[in-house]
N, C-alpha and C positions, 0 to 999 in steps of 0.2 A: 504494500500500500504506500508505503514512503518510498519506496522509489517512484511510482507513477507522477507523485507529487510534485521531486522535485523534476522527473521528464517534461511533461507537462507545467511547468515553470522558467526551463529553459528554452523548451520549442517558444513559449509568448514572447519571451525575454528576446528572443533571437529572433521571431518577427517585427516585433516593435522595431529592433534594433534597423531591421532591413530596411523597413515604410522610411524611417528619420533618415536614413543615409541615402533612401534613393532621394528623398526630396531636395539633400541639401545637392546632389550631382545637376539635380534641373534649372536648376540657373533662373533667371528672371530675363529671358529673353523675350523679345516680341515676335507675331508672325508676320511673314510675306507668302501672300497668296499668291500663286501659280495658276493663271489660268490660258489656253484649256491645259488639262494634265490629265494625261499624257499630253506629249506634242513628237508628232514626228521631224527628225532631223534636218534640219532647210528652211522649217517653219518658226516664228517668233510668238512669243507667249507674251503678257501681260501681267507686271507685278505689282501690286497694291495692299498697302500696307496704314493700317488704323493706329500705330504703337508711336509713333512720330509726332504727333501733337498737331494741334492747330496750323496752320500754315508753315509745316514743317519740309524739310528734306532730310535724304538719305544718300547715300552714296552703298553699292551693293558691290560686293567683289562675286563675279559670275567665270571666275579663272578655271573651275572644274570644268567647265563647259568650253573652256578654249573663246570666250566670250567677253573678257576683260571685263573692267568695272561699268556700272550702271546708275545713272540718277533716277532717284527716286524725286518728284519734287509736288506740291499742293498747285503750285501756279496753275494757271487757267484752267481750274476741276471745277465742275461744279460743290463737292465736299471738299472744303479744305481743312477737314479735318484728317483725312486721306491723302497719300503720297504715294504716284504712279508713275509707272514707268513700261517699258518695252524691253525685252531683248530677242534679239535671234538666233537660234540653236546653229550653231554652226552645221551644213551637209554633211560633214563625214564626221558627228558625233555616233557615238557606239548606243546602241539602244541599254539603258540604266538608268538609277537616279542618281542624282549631282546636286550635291548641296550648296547651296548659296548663301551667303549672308552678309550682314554688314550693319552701320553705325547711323544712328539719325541724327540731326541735330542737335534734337535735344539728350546726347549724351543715350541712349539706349540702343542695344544689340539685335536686330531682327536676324532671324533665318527660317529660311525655306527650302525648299526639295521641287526639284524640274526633274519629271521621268521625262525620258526620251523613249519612243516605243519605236517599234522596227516596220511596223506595222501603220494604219491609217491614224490621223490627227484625233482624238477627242472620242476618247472609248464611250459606248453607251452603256450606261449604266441600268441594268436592268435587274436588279432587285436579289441575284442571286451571288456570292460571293462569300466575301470574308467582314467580319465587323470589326476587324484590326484596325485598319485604314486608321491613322491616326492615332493613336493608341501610342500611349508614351510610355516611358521608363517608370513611371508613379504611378499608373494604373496597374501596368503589370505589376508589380511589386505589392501594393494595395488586394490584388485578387491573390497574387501566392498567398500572401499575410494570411486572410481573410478563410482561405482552406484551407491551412496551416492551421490555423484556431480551431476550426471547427473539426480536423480530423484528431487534435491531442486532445479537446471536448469530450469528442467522442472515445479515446482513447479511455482515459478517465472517467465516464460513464458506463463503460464496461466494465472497466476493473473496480469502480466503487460496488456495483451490483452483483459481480461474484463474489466480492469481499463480506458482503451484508447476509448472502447466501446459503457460505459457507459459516457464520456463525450460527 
């Protein structure tokens, strides 16, 4: 029975642990939206970013992409709370994704992800799939946690009922 206890103490103990350490890895980044995404090779995408502030800019390093750097700027948007921009996938990009990111004005870190597909411009999305898509390092870590508890729960629900059994 005391062993289960103190198992069951350090499985929480060492979820806890994980949840607090992935959060402090996720930084306080902003997004840059990608759109369409995918984008095939040749074709330029659209980047648009809310984390830049009011009549903000940004400047993006798109080097993964062989695409050098990119402004982001509010000027003549209709939302100038929003900072847009354009890039073009260079033709002989490899079908993958390529990370981007970069600095706004006002002092904060945006990044984003350009898939290249080999394939035609702007998948359709029809309902069948995966519900990763996005899905961070703190989610995942949050749902390990989360079955972690609930199978040494359960661990310790069994052993307290054979325990009680047997008396």
């Amino acid at each position: 029975m005391r062993s289960s206890r103190v198992l069951t103490g350090a499985a929480l103990s060492i979820a806890a642990l994980g949840l607090s350490a992935s959060s402090a890895f996720a930084g306080n980044f902003g997004k840059i939206e990608v759109t369409p995404n995918p984008v095939k090779a040749g074709n330029s995408v659209n980047l648009n970013s809310s984390d830049c502030g009011k009549n903000g800019s940004a400047t993006v390093d798109a080097s993964t992409l062989g695409a050098g750097k990119v402004t982001l700027s509010s000027k003549g948007q209709t939302h100038t709370e929003n900072v847009q921009g354009s890039l073009r996938v260079p033709a002989g990009t490899k079908a993958g994704n390529y990370g981007i990111g970069g600095k706004c004005s006002n002092g904060r870190e945006i990044t984003g992800t350009v898939r290249v597909s080999s394939g035609p411009s702007g998948k359709t999305r029809t309902g069948i799939g995966t519900t990763s898509e996005g899905s961070g390092t703190t989610e995942i870590a949050a749902g390990a946690g989360v079955l972690l508890a609930a199978a040494a729960g359960g661990v310790w629900m069994v052993r307290r009922r054979r325990a009680d059994d047997s008396a």
